[in-house]
C-alpha positions as CSV (number, residue, x, y, z in Angstrom):
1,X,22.3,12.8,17.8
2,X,20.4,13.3,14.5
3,X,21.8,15.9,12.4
4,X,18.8,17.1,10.7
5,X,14.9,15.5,10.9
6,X,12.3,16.6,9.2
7,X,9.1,15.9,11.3
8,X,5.9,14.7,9.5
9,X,2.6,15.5,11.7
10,X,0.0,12.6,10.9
11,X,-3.4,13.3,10.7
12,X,-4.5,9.9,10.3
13,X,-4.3,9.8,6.6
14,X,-4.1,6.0,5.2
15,X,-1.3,7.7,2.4
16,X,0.1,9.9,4.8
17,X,2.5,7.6,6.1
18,X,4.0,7.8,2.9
19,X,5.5,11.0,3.4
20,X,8.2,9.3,5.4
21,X,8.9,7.2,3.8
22,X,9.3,9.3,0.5
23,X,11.3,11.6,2.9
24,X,14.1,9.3,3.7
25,X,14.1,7.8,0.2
26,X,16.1,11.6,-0.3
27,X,18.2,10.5,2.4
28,X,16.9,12.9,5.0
29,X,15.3,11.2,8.4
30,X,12.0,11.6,9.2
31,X,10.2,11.2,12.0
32,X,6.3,11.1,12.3
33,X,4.6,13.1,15.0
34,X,0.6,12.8,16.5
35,X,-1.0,16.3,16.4
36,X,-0.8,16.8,19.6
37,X,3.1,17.3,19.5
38,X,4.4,20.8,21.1
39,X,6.4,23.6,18.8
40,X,9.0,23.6,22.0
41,X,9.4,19.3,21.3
42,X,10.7,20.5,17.6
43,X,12.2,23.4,18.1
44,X,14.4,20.9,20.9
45,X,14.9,18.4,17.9
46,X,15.9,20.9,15.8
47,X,14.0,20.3,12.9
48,X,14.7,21.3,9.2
49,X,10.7,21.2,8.4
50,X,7.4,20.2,9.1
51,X,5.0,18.7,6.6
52,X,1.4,18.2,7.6
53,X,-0.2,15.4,6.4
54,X,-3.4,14.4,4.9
55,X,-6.6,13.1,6.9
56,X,-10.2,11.8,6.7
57,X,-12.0,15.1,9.0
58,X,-13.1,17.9,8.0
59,X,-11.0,21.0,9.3
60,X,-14.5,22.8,10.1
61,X,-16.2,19.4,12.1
62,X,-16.5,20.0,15.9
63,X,-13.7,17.1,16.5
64,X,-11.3,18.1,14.0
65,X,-7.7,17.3,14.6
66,X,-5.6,20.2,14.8
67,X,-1.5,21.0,15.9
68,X,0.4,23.7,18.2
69,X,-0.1,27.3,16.2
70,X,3.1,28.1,17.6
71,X,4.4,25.4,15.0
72,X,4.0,28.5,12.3
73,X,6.1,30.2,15.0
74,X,9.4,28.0,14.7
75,X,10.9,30.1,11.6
76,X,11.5,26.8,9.4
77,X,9.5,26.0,6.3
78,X,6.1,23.7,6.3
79,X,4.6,21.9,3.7
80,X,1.0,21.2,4.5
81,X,-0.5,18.4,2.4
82,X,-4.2,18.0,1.5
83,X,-5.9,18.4,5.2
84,X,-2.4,19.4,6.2
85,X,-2.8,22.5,3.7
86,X,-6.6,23.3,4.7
87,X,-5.4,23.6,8.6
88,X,-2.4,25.1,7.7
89,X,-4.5,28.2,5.6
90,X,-7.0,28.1,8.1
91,X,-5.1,28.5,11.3
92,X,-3.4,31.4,8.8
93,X,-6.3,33.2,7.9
94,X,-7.9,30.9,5.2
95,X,-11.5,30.3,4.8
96,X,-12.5,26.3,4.1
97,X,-15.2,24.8,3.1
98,X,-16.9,21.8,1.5
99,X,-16.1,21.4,-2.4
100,X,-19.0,21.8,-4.9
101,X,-17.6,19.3,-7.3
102,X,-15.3,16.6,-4.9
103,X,-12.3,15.6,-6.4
104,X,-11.0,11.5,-6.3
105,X,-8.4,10.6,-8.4
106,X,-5.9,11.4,-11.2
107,X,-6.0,15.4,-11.9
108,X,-4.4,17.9,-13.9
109,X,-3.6,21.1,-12.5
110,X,-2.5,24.7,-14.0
111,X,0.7,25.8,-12.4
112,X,0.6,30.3,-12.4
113,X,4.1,30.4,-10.2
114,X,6.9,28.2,-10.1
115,X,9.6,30.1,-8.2
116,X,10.4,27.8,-5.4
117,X,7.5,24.5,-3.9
118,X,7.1,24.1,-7.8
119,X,10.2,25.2,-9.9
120,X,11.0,23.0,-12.7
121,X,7.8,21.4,-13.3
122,X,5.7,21.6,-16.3
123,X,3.0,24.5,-16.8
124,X,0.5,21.5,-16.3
125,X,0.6,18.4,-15.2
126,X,-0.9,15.4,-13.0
127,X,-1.7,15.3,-9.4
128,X,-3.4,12.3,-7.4
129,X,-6.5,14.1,-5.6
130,X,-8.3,12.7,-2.6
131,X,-10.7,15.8,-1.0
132,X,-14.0,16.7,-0.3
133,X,-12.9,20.0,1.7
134,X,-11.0,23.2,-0.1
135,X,-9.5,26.6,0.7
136,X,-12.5,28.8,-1.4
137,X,-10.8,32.3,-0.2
138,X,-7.6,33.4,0.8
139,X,-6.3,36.6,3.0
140,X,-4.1,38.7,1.1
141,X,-1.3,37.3,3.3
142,X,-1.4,34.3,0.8
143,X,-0.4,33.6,-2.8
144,X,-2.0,31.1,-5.3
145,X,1.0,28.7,-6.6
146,X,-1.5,26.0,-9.1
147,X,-4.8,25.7,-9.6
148,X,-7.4,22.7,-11.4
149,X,-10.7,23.5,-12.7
150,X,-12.7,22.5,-9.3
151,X,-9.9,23.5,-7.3
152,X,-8.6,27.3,-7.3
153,X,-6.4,27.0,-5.2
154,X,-4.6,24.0,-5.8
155,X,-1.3,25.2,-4.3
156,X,-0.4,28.3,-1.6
157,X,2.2,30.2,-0.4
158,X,2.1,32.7,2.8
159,X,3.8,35.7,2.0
160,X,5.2,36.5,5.8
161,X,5.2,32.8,6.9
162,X,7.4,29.9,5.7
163,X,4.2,27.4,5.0
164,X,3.2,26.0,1.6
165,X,0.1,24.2,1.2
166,X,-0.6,21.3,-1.7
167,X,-4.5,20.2,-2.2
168,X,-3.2,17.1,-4.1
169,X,-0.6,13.8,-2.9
170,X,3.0,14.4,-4.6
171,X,3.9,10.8,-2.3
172,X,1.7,9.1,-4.1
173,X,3.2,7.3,-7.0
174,X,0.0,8.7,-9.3
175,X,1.4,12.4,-8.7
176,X,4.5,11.7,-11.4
177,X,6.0,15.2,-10.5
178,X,5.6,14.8,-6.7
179,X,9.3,13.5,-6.0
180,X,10.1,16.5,-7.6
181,X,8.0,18.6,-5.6
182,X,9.2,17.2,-2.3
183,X,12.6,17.8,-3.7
184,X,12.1,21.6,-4.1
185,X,10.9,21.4,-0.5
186,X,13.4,19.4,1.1
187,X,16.5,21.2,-0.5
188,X,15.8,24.3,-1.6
189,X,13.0,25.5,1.3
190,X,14.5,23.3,3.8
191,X,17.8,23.1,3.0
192,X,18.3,19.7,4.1
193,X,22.1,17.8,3.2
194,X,20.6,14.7,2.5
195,X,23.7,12.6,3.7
196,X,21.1,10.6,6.0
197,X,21.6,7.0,5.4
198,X,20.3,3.5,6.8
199,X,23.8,2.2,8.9
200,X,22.8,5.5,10.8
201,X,19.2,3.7,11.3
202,X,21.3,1.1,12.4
203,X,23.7,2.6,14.9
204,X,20.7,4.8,16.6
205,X,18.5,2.0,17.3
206,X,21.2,-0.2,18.7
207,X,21.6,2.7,21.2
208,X,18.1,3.1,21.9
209,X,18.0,-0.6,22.5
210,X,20.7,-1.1,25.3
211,X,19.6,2.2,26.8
212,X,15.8,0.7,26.5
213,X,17.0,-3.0,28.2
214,X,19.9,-2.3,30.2
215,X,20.6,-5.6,31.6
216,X,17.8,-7.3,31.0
217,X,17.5,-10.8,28.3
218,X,15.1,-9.6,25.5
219,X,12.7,-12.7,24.3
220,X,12.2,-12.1,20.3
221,X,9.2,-13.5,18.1
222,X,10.9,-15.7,15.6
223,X,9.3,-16.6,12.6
224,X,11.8,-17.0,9.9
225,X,9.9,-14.0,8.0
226,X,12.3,-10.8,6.8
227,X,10.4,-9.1,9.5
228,X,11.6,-11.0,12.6
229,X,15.0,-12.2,11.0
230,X,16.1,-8.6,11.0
231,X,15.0,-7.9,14.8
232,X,16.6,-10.5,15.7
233,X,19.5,-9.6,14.1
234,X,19.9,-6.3,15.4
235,X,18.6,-7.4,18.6
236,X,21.7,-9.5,18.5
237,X,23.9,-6.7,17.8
238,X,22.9,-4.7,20.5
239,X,22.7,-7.1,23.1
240,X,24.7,-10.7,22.1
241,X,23.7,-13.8,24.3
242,X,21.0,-11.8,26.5
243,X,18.6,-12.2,23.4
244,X,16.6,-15.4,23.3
245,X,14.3,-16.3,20.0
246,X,11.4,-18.5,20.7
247,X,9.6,-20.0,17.7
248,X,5.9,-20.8,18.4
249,X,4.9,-23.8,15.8
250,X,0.9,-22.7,15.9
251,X,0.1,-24.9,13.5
252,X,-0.5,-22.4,10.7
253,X,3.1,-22.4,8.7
254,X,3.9,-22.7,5.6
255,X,5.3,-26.2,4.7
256,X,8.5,-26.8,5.9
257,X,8.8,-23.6,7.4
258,X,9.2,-24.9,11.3
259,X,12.3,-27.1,9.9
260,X,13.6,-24.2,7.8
261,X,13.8,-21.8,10.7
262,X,15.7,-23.9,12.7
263,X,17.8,-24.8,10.4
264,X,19.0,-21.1,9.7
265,X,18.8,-19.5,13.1
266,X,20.0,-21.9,15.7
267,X,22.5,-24.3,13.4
268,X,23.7,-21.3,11.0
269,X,23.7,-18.2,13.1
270,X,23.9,-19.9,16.6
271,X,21.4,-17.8,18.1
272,X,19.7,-19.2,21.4
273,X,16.5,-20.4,19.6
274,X,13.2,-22.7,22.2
275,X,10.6,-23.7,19.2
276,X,7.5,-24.1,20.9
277,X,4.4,-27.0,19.9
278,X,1.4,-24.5,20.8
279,X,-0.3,-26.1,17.4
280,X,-3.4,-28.0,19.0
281,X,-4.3,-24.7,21.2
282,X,-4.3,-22.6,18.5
283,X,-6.2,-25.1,16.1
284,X,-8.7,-25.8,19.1
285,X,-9.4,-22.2,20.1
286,X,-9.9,-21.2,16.0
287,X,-12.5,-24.1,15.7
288,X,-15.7,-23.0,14.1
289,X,-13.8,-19.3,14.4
290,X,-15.2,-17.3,10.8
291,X,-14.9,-13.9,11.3
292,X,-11.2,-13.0,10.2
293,X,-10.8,-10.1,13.0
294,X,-11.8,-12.6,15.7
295,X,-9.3,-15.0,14.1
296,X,-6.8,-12.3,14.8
297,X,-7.4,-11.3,18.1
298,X,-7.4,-15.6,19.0
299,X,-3.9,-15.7,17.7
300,X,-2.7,-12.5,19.4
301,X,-4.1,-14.0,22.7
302,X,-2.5,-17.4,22.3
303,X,0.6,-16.4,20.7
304,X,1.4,-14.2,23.7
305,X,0.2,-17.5,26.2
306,X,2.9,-19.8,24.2
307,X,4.9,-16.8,24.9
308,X,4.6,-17.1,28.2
309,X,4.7,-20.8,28.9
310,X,8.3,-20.3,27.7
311,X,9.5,-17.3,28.7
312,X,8.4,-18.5,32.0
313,X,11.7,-20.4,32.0
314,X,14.2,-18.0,31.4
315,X,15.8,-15.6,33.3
316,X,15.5,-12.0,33.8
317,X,13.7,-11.8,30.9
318,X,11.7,-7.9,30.8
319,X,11.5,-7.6,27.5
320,X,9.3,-8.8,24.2
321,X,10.9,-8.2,20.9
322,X,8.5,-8.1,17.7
323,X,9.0,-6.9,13.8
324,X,6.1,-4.9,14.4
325,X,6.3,-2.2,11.2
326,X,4.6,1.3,10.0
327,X,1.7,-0.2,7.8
328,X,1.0,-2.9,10.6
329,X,1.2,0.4,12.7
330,X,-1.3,2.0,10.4
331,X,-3.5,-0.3,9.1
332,X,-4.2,-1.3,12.6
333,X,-5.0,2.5,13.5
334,X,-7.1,3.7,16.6
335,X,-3.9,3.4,19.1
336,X,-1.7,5.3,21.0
337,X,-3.2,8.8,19.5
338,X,-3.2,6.9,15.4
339,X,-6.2,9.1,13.7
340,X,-6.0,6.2,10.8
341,X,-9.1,4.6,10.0
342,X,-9.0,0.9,11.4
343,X,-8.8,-1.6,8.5
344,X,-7.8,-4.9,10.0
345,X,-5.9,-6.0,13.5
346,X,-2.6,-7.2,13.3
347,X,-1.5,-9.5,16.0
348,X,2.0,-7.5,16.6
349,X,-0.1,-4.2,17.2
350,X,-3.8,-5.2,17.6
351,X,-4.4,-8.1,19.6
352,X,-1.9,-7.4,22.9
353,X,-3.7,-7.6,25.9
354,X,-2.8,-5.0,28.4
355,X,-1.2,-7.1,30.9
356,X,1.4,-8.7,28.9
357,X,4.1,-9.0,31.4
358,X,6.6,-7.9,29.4
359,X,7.6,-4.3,27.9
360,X,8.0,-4.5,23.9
361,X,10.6,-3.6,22.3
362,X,9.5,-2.8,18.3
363,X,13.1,-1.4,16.7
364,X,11.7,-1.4,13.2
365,X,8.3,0.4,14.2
366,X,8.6,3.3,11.8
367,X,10.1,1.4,9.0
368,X,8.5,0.0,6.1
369,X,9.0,-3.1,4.3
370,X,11.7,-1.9,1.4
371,X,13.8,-0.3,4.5
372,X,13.6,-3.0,6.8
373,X,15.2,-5.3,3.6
374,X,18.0,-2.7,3.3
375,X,18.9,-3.1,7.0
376,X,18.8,-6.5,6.6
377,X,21.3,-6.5,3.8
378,X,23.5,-4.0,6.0
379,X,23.7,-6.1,8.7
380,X,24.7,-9.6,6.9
381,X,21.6,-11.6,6.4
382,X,21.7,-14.0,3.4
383,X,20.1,-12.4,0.5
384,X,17.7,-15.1,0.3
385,X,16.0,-14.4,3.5
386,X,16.1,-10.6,3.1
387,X,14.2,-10.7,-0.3
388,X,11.6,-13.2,1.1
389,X,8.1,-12.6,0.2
390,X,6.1,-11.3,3.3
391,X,4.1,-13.9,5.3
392,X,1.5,-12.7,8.4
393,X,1.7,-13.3,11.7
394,X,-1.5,-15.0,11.8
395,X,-0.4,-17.3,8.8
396,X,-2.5,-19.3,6.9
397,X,-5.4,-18.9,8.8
398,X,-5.8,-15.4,7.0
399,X,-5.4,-17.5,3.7
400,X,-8.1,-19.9,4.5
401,X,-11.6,-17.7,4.1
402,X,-14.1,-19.8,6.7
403,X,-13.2,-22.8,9.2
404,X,-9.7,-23.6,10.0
405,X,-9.3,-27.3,9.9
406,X,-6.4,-29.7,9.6
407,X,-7.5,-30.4,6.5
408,X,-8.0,-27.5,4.9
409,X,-4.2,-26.8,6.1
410,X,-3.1,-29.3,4.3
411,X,-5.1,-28.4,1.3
412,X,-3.6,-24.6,1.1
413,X,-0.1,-25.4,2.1
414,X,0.5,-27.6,-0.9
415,X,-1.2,-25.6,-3.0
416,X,1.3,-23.0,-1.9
417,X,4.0,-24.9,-2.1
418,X,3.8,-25.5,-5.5
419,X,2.9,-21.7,-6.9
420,X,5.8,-20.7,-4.9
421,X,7.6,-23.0,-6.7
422,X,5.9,-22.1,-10.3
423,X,7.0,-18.7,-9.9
424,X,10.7,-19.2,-8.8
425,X,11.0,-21.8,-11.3
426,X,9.6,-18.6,-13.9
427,X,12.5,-16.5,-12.7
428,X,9.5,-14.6,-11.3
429,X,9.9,-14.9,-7.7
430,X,12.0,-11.2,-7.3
431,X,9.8,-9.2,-9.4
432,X,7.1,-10.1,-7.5
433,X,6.6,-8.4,-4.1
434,X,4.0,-10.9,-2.5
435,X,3.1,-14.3,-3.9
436,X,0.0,-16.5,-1.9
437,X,-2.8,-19.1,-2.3
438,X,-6.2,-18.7,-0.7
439,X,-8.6,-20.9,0.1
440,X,-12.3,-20.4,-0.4
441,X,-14.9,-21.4,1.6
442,X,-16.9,-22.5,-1.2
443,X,-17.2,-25.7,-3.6
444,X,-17.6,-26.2,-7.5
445,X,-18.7,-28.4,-10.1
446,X,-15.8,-29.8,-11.6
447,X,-14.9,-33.1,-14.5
448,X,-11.8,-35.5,-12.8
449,X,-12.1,-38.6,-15.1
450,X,-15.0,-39.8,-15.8
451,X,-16.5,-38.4,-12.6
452,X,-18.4,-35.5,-11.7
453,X,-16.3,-33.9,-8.4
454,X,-17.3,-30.9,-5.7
455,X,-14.0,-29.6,-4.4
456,X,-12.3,-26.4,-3.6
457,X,-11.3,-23.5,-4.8
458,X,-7.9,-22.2,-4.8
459,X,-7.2,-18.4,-5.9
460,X,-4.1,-17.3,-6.2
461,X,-2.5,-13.5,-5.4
462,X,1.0,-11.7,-6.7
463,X,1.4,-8.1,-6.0
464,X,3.7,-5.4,-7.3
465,X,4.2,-3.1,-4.8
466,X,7.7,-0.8,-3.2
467,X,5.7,0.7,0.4
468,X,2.8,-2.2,0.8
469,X,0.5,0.5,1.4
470,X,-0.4,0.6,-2.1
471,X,0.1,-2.1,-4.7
472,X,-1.3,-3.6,-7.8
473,X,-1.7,-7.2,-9.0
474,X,1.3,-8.7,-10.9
475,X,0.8,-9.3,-14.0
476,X,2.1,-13.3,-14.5
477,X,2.2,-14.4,-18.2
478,X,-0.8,-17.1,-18.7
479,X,1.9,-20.0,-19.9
480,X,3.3,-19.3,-15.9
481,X,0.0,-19.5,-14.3
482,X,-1.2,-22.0,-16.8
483,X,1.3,-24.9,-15.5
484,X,0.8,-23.8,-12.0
485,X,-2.7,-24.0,-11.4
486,X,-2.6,-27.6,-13.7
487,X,-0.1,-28.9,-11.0
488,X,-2.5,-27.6,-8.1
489,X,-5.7,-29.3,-9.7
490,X,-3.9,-32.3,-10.5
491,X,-1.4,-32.5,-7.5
492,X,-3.1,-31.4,-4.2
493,X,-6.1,-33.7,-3.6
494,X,-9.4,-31.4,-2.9
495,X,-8.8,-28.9,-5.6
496,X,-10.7,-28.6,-8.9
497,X,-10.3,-25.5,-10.1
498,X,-7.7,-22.0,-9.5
499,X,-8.5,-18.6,-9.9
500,X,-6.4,-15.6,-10.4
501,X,-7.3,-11.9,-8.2
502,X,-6.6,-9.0,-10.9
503,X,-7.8,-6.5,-7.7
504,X,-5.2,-3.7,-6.8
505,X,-4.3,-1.9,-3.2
506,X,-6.8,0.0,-2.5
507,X,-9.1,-0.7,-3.0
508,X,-8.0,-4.4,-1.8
509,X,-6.1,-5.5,0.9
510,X,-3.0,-7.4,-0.3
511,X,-4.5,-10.5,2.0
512,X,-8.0,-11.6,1.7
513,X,-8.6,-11.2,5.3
């Protein structure tokens, strides 16, 4: 049993699921709620606090996502966030309404009282602001903490109620006093221990896994990725020999990668690993395939029928296992109650049919990437594989913008290969969070020789990033990229000239497609 959570209610903000993760980063667990939860649900867990997240409705629109009142009834502190705060004031008292001058971006605010949310911070300084809505009055009930000059009341209090309301993001990164701020909360409102750490992640979902299985054999998605090696691994833990790792080879890997995953999981670690061929289905039901959410929902569909053909052949098997995690979660929005705005499928989330004849088990569902590395670590992977840049589920057939052809495969995984290479070689690879090479679907004009030459284009992408929900572009010194793309152009026949994205997350995507 948990000794203290603090529960995060999600109103379908894109940063909201930040919150979490900035939660547990002060070693105290967090758990993330729809709105729809009940007061008698957390006053059951016990919680410590709520926070209220963000969200893309208006608190005054006729569909407007709203929580249990009797939430302001539970006697602990909550810290209302952006459209956390406005539903917060108003189901308080609070009048709301649509902001003369809209506010997106870096801010600075005026701080008038820093007793408590905001003791220790400066007398001014900057916020990250993402709102069209604002609190314009407040009941006398309430007291004005900060304010900016289109905001006046950038931060509240309730006099009578535990609830504190923020306009601004402190878990974004561009709020530099926001750790701080959640701090204040989290300790000296909440008065949390902090002594939450990620073996207790550990020993929790092992439980939840044997009481989620019983008996049964659990089938895991194995694709050598951090993603599914730490599944598997505390798949393995919970449940020994009754788990069973099938590789599907669909014909969109990395190079080597098929040999490379065998190598590790069923020679090293001895794990019962069944690779399956399923590269000509997915190749023939992607041909002429454009559009990269149809692309997704293909490889969903056959990756779960390769699934099949082997599971089919082992015994007693309920289960699915899959390294689903939050921002797959998120980003995939729209299911199981998530307000988030879609923004792409992902195959793990996105593209299950209904009927899949097997109940999933997703242990690292509310864990993002930077945690599920730590468990990793914690339960004995090799560092290597823990600390490997993140590759999709639908592989390169995200990477390559247009047709998917044999071809072009071979075109993007060499090119790959080598600025992989280039940046390991650099001493680069660990200060870089993602590394990849894209294929574009378009031609140009280039000098080989003596000959004029129409070939592809290769762009290349490195991101900087701790969450993956926001990131910006890495910043490679030119005599690194320089010697890569020159080994690209000259080495991978097709290529005749390499690019480099300088776009950051948002308003990008980390992948193309």
């Amino acid at each position: 049993m948990l000794r203290e959570v603090v529960a995060i209610i999600d109103f379908g903000s894109q940063y909201g699921q930040l919150i979490a993760r900035r939660v547990r980063e002060h070693n105290v667990y967090s758990q993330i709620y729809q709105p729809d939860v009940k007061a008698e649900k957390l006053a059951q867990l016990g919680v410590k606090g709520v926070i209220l997240s963000g969200g893309p409705a208006s608190v005054y629109s006729e569909n407007a996502p709203t929580c249990d009142e009797k939430i302001f009834d539970l006697g602990v502190p909550i810290l209302g966030i952006c459209y956390g705060m406005q539903i917060g004031c108003k189901i308080l008292g609070a009048n709301i309404s649509p902001a003369k001058n809209r506010e997106y971006g870096r801010t600075d605010i005026s701080i008038t009282d820093k007793s408590d949310l905001l003791v220790h911070l400066p007398d001014s300084t900057t916020v990250w602001m993402s709102h069209g809505d604002l609190v314009n009055e407040l009941s006398d009930d309430f007291e004005p903490l900060a304010t900016t000059n289109n905001c006046p009341y950038a931060a509240v209090r309730h006099k009578k109620k535990s609830f504190y309301g923020v306009q601004f993001h402190p878990e974004v990164t561009h709020t530099p006093k926001g750790k701080m701020i959640l701090e204040n909360f989290l300790f000296d409102i909440c008065g949390c221990s902090g002594d939450w750490q990620m073996s207790d992640f550990v020993e929790q979902t092992v439980a939840a896994v044997q009481k989620q299985v019983g008996g049964s054999t659990v089938i895991c998605g194995l694709s050598g990725g951090v993603d599914s090696a730490v599944t598997a691994a505390l798949l393995h833990k919970a449940i020994g020999d009754r788990l069973v790792c099938i590789f599907v080879d669909n014909g969109l890997l990395r190079k080597n990668e098929r040999e490379g995953v065998v190598s590790t999981f069923k020679d090293h670690f001895h794990i019962d690993l069944h690779v399956v061929d399923w590269s000509e289905q997915f190749l023939s039901k992607l041909e002429g395939v454009t559009d990269p959410q149809q692309k997704r929902k293909i490889i969903g569909a056959e990756f779960i029928e390769a699934f099949k053909s082997e599971a089919d052949k082992i015994s007693n098997a309920k289960f699915l296992a899959q390294g689903t995690l939050y921002p797959d979660v998120i980003e995939s929005g729209n299911k199981d109650g998530n307000l988030a705005a879609n923004i792409k499928l992902h195959h793990n989330v996105g593209g299950l049919p209904e009927k899949l004849g097997f109940k999933l088990v997703e242990p690292l569902r509310d864990l993002f990437k930077d945690e599920v590395r730590v468990v990793g670590e914690f339960l004995g992977l090799p560092k290597d594989m823990v600390w490997r840049h993140p590759f999709p589920g639908p592989g390169l057939a995200v990477r390559i913008i247009g047709d998917i052809t044999k071809e072009r495969l071979r075109v993007l995984r060499d090119a790959d290969d080598i600025l992989i290479e280039g940046i390991r070689s650099a001493g680069l690879y660990n200060q870089i969070s993602q590394a990849l090479a894209v294929l574009l679907p378009i031609g140009t004009v280039g000098v080989m020789g003596d000959e004029r030459s129409y070939e592809n284009v290769i762009a290349i992408r490195a991101v900087e990033t701790t969450d993956f929900m926001t990131a910006d572009f890495s910043h490679i010194p030119y005599e690194v990229l320089g010697p890569i793309a020159g080994r690209i152009i000259n080495e991978v026949r097709g290529v005749n000239r390499v690019v480099y994205d300088v776009s950051s997350k948002p308003p990008a995507t980390i992948e193309w497609e």
